[in-house]
C-alpha positions as CSV (number, residue, x, y, z in Angstrom):
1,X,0.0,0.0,0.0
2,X,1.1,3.5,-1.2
3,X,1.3,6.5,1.3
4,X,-0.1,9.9,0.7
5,X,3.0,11.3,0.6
6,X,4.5,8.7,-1.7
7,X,1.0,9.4,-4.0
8,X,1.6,13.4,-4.0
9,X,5.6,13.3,-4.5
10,X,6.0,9.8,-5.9
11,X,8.9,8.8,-3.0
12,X,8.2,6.7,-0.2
13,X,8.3,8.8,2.7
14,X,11.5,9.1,4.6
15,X,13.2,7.7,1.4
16,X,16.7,8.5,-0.3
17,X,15.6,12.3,0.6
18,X,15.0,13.1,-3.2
19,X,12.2,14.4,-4.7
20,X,10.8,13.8,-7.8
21,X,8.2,15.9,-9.5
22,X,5.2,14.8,-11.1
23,X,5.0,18.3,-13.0
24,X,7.2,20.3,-14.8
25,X,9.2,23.3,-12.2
26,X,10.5,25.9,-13.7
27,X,13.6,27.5,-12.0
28,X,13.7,31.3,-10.4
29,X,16.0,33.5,-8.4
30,X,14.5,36.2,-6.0
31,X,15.5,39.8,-7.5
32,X,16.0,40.9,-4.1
33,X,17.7,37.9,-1.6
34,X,19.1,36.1,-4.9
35,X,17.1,32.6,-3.1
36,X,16.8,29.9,-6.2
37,X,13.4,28.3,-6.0
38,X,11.3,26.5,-8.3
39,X,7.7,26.9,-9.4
40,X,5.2,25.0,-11.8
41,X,5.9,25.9,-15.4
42,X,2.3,26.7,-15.9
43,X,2.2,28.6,-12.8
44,X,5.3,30.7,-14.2
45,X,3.7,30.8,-17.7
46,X,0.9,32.5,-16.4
47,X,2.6,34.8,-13.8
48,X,4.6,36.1,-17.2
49,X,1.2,36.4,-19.3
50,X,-0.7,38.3,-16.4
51,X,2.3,40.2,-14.5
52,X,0.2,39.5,-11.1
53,X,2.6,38.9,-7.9
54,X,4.5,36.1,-6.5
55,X,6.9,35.8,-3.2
56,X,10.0,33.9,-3.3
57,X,10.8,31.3,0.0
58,X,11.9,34.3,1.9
59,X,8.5,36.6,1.3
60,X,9.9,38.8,-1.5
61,X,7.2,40.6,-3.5
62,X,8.2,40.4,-7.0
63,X,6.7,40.2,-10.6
64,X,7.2,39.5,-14.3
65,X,7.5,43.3,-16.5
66,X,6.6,42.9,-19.6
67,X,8.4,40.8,-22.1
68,X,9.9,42.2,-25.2
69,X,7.5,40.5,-27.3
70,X,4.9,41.4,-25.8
71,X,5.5,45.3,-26.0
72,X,5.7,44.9,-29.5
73,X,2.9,43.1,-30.2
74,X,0.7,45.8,-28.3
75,X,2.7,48.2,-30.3
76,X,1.6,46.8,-33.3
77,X,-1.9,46.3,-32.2
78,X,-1.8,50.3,-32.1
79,X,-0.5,50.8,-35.0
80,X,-2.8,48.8,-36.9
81,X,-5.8,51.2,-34.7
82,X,-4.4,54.3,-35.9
83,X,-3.8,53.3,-39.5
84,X,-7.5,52.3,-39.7
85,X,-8.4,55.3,-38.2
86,X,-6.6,57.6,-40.6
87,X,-7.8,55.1,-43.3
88,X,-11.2,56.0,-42.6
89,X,-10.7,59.5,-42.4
90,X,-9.0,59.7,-45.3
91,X,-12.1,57.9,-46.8
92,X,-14.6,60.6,-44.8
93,X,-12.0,63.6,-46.4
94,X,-12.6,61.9,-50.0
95,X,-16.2,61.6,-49.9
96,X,-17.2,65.6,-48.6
97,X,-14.2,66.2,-51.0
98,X,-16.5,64.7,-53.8
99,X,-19.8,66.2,-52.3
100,X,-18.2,69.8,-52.3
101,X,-16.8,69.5,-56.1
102,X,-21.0,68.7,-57.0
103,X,-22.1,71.7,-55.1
104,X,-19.3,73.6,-56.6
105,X,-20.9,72.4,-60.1
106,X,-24.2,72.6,-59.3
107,X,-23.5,76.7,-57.9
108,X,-21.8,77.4,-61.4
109,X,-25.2,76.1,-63.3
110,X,-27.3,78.1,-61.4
111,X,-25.0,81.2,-61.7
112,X,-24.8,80.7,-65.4
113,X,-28.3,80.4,-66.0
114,X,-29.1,83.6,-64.2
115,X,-26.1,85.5,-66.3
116,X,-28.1,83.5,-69.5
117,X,-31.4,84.9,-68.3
118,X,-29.9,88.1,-67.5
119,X,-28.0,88.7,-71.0
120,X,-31.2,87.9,-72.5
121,X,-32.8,90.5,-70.6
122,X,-35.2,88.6,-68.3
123,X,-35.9,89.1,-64.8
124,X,-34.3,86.9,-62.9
125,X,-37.0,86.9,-60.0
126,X,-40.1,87.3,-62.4
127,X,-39.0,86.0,-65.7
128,X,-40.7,88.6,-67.8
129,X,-38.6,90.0,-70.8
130,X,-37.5,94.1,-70.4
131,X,-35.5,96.2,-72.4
132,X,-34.2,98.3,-70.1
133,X,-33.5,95.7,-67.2
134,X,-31.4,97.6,-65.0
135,X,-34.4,100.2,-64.8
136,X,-37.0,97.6,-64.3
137,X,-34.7,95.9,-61.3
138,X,-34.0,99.7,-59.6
139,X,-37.9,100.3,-59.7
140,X,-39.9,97.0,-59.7
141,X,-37.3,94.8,-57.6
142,X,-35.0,97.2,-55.2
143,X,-34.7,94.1,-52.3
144,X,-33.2,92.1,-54.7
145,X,-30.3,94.6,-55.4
146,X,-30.2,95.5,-51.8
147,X,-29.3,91.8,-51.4
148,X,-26.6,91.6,-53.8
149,X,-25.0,94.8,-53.2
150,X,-24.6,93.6,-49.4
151,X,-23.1,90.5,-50.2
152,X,-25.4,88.5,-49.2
153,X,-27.4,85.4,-50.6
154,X,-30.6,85.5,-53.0
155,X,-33.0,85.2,-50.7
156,X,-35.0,82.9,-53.4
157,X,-34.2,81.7,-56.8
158,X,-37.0,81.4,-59.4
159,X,-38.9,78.2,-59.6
160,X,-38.2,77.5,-55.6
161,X,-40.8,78.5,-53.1
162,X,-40.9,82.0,-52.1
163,X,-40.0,82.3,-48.4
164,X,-43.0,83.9,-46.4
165,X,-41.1,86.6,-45.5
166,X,-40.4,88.0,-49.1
167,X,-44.2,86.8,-50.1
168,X,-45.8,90.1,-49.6
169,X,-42.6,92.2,-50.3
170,X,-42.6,90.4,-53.6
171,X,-46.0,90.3,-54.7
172,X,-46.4,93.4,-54.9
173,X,-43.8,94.8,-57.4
174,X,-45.1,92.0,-59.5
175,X,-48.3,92.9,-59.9
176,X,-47.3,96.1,-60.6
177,X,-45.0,94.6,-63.3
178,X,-45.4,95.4,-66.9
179,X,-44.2,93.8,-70.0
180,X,-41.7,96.3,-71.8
181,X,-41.4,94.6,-74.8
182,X,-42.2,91.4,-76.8
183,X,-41.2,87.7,-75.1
């Protein structure tokens, strides 16, 4: 019949003062007394992996730093982060790049179809065909060159809706409008 302690270290007890390990140690000195002690390799493994921790015989606090590996693999796990970060900005840059060049496009129709409509002497807020235009905009339309000699915005374009604002401003000089001319 087999002991418990013979079961646990696999020597009889009191035998040739040996003892044999049924696991694999792994070998350590203490940083701080220089003691050599062993430990189970998966104990050690995982001491390494988490950086938790561990005395030596004599009560020494001590602890695994991060290996070399290690570093670089978190470095490399930031990289990899910030690439796909500027990655998708660079894609988010493109794309209101893109959006801006078709309002760009779309702004130079609309401005050449006014300096169309103009050239062919139409109103560009009522459409109607004048001779004299520059007279007909002074008198008939004055909030429309107010608006353009501040700088500002149209405050409509023809063929959107009228504001409610500008309704009854605008209503009225166009009922008042006249044709000067042939269409």
């Amino acid at each position: 019949m087999t002991s418990i302690f013979e079961s646990i270290f696999g020597v009889p007890a009191g035998g040739n003062g040996k003892l044999t390990a049924v696991e694999d140690l792994a070998k350590e000195t203490c940083c701080n007394c220089g003691v050599i002690f062993a430990m189970p390799a998966d104990l050690q493994k995982n001491l390494i992996e988490t950086g938790r921790l561990f005395y030596c015989p004599n009560g020494h606090p001590q602890h695994y730093t991060e290996s070399e590996v290690s570093k670089l693999e978190k470095r490399l796990k930031q990289e990899k982060a910030f690439r796909a970060a500027a990655e998708k900005d660079l894609q988010s840059e493109r794309e209101w790049s893109k959006r801006q060049a078709r309002s760009r496009s779309a702004l130079r129709g609309v401005v050449t179809r006014l300096k169309n409509k103009i050239a062919d002497g139409k109103c560009p807020c009522c459409d109607q065909y004048f001779s004299d235009l520059h007279n007909h905009m002074v008198h008939d339309h004055p909030e429309y060159l107010e608006q353009t000699e501040d700088g500002m915005d149209l405050r409509f374009v023809p063929g959107e809706e009228v504001p409610a604002e500008s309704t009854e401003a605008a209503s009225e000089p166009q009922r008042r409008g006249r044709r000067k001319g042939g269409q």
